[in-house]
C-alpha positions in Angstrom: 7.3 8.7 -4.0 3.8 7.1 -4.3 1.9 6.2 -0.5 0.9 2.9 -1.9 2.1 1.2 -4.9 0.5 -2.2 -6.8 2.6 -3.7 -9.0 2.0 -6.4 -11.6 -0.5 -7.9 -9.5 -2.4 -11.1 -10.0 -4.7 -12.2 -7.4 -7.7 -14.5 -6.8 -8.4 -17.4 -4.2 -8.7 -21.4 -4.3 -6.1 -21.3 -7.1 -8.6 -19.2 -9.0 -7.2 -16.0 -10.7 -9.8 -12.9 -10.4 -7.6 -10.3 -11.2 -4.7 -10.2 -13.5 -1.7 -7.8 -13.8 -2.9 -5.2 -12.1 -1.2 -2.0 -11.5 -1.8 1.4 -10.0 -0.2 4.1 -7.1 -2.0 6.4 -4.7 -0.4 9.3 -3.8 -0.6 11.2 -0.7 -4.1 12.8 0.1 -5.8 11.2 -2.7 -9.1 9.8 -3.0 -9.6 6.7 -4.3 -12.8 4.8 -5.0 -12.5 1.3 -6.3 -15.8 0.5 -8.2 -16.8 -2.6 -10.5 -19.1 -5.9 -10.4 -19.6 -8.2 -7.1 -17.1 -10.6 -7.5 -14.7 -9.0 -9.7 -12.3 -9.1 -6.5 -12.6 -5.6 -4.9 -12.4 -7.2 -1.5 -9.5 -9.5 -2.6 -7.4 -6.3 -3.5 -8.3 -4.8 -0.3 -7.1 -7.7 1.9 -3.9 -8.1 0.1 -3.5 -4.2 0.5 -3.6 -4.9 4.4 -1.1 -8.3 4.4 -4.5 -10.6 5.2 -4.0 -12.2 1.7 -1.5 -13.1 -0.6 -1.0 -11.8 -3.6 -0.1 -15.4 -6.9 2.1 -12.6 -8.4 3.4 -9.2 -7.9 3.8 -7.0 -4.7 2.3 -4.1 -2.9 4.7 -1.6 -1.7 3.9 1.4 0.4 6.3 4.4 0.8 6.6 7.9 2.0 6.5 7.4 5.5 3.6 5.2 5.2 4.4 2.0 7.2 1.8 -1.3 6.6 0.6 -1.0 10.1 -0.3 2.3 10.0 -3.3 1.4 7.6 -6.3 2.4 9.3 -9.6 -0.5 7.9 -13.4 -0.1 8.4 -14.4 -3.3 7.2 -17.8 -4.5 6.2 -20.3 -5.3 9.3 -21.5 -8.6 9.7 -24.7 -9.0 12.0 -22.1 -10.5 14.7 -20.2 -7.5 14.3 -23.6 -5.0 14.6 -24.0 -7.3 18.1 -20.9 -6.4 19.5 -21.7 -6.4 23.6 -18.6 -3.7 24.3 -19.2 -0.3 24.8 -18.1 2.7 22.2 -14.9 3.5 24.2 -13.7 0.2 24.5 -14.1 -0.5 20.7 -12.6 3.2 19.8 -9.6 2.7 21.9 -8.9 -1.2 20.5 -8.0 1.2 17.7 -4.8 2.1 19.5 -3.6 -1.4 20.0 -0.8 -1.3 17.4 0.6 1.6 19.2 1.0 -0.5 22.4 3.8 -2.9 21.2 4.0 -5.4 23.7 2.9 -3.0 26.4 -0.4 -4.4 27.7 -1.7 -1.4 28.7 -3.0 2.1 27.1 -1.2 4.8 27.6 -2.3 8.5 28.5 -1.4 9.8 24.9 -3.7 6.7 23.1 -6.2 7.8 25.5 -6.2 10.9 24.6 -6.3 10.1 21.3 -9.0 8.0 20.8 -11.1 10.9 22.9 -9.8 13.1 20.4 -11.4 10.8 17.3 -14.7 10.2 19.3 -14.9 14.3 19.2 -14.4 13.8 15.7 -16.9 11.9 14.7 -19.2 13.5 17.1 -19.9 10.9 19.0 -18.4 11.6 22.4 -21.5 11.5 24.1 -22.0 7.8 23.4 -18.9 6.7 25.0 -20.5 4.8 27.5 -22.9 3.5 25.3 -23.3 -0.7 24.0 -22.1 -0.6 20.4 -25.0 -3.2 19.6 -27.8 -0.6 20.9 -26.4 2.0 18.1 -27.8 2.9 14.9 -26.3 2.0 11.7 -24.7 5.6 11.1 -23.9 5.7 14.9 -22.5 2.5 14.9 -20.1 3.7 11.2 -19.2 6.7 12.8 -17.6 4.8 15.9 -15.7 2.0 13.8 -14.5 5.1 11.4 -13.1 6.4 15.2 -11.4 3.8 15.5 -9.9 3.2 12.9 -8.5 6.9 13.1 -6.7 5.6 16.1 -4.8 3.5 14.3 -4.0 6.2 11.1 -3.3 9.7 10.5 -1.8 9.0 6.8 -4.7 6.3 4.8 -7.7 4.5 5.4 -9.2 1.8 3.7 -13.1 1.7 3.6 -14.9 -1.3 2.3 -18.8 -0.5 1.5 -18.5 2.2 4.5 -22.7 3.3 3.8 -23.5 -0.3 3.0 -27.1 -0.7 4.7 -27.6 3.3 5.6 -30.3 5.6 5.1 -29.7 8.5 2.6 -29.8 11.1 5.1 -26.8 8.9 7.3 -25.4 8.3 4.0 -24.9 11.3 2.9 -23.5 12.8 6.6 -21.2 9.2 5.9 -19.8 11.1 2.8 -18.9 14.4 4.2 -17.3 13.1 7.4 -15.3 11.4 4.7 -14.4 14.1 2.8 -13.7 16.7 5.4 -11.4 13.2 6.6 -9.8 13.5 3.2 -9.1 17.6 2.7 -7.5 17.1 6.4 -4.8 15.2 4.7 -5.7 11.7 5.2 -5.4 9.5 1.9 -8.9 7.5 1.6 -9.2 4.5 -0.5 -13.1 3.3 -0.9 -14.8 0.3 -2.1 -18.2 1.1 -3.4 -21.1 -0.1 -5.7 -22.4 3.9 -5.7 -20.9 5.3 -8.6 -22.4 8.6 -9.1 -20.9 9.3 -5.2 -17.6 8.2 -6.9 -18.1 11.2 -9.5 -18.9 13.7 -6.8 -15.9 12.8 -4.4 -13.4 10.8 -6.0 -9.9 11.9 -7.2 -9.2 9.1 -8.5 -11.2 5.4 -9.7 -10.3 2.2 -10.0 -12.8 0.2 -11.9 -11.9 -3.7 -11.9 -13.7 -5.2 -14.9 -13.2 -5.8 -18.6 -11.5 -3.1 -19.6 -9.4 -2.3 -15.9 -9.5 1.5 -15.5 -7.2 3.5 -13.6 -7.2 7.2 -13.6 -8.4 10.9 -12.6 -12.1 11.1 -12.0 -12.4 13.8 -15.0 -10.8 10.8 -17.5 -13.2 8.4 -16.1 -16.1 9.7 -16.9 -14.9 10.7 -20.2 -13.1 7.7 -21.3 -15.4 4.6 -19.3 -18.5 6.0 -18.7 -18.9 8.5 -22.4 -17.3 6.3 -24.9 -18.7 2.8 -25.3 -16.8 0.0 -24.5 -16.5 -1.1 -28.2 -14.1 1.7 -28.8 -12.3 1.0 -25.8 -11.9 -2.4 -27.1 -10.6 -2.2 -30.3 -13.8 -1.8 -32.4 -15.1 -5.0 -31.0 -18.6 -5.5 -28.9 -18.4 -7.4 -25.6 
C-alpha cells in the first residue's frame, strides 16, 4: 500500500480552483520533488498534504503505517522566523511536541531524541546557541532537526535551499539524500530542476500538461519531447 495517496484532487483558494483533478502516490522511501511555475499551487498541495487546507474535491489518504501526525514539515523561512529569539535546543526539541499528548512535559526518550537529530545534522555544538545569530545553512540544518523529531517515515520540504549559498546548498542536498537512503520518504518543493534530475525518484510537475512519474520518464517525456506532441499536435 502507497505512504501517501492524492486522489482526484481539486484545490485552490478564495473559491479559486489552481489545481484540478489531481492524482498521484508516494511509496515508501521515495523521493519526490514537486516542480512547476510560482503560483501553479505547489504550496497549496503541500498544506492540504499536512490537514492546514482543504482540499474543493477529492481526498489525501496516507497508509502503511504512516499516520498524518507523523509528517515531519520544514516550511519556508520568513524574516520573523530567521529572528526567532529561542535557542537551537529549545526549537529542536518543540519537534517532539506531538509525542507529548497532553503531557506537558518532555520526556527522557524525546530528549534523547532530539540530541540524537542535533548529532545528525551536525549541529550539536550549537545547542545553546540563539537561532536568530545562525547562518542560513545553520539555521536549515536546525529546523530539518526538528522536524526529524517529529518523523522517522516522511518529510515534507518546501524550498528547503531557498536563499543559500551553493556551497550550503549543496551540503543541504546531501544531508537530504543520505536522509532519504536511511529510509525516510522525502517530498520536495523546488524551483531547481536540474537538482530534481540528480536526486529525484520521482517529479511532480504541476502545469499544463500535469506530469507524474519516474525521474528517467521525465526527462524523456517533459523535458525531450516538446510540449506540442504532448498535447496533441497543438502549440501552447
Amino acid at each position: 500500500m502507497a505512504q501517501l495517496t492524492c486522489h482526484n484532487l481539486t484545490l485552490g483558494y478564495d473559491g479559486k480552483i489552481i489545481i484540478n483533478g489531481l492524482d498521484f502516490s508516494v511509496q515508501s522511501g521515495d523521493y519526490l520533488f514537486i516542480v512547476g511555475e510560482n503560483g501553479s499551487g505547489k504550496s497549496t498541495l503541500m498544506k492540504t498534504i499536512l490537514k492546514l487546507h482543504a482540499p474543493f474535491e477529492g481526498c489525501v489518504v496516507t497508509g502503511d503505517g504512516l499516520q498524518p501526525s507523523e509528517i515531519g514539515y520544514l516550511p519556508q523561512q520568513t524574516m520573523i522566523q530567521k529572528d526567532f529569539p529561542a535557542s537551537v535546543w529549545e526549537i529542536v526539541l518543540s519537534g517532539c511536541l506531538n509525542r507529548c499528548g497532553f503531557r506537558p512535559y518532555f520526556n527522557r526518550t524525546e530528549k534523547q531524541l532530539a540530541r540524537k537529530n542535533l548529532e545528525k545534522m551536525g549541529i550539536s555544538h550549537l545547542s545553546k546557541r540563539c537561532f536568530r545569530e545562525l547562518s542560513g545553512g545553520q539555521q536549515q540544518r536546525v529546523l530539518l532537526a526538528r522536524a526529524l523529531c517529529a518523523t522517522g517515515k516522511m518529510l515534507l520540504l518546501d524550498e528547503p535551499v531557498s536563499g543559500l549559498d551553493s556551497k550550503v546548498t549543496k551540503e543541504m542536498y546531501d544531508l537530504i539524500k543520505k536522509l532519504n537512503q536511511d529510509g525516510i520518504t522525502i517530498i520536495m518543493i523546488s524551483h531547481d530542476l536540474s537538482a530534481a534530475l540528480q536526486y529525484a525518484s520521482h517529479i511532480l510537475h504541476i502545469g499544463n500538461p500535469i506530469f507524474f512519474g519516474t525521474r528517467e520518464d521525465y526527462s524523456e517525456n517533459y523535458i525531450n519531447r516538446s510540449f506540442s506532441t504532448l498535447n496533441g499536435g497543438e502549440k501552447e
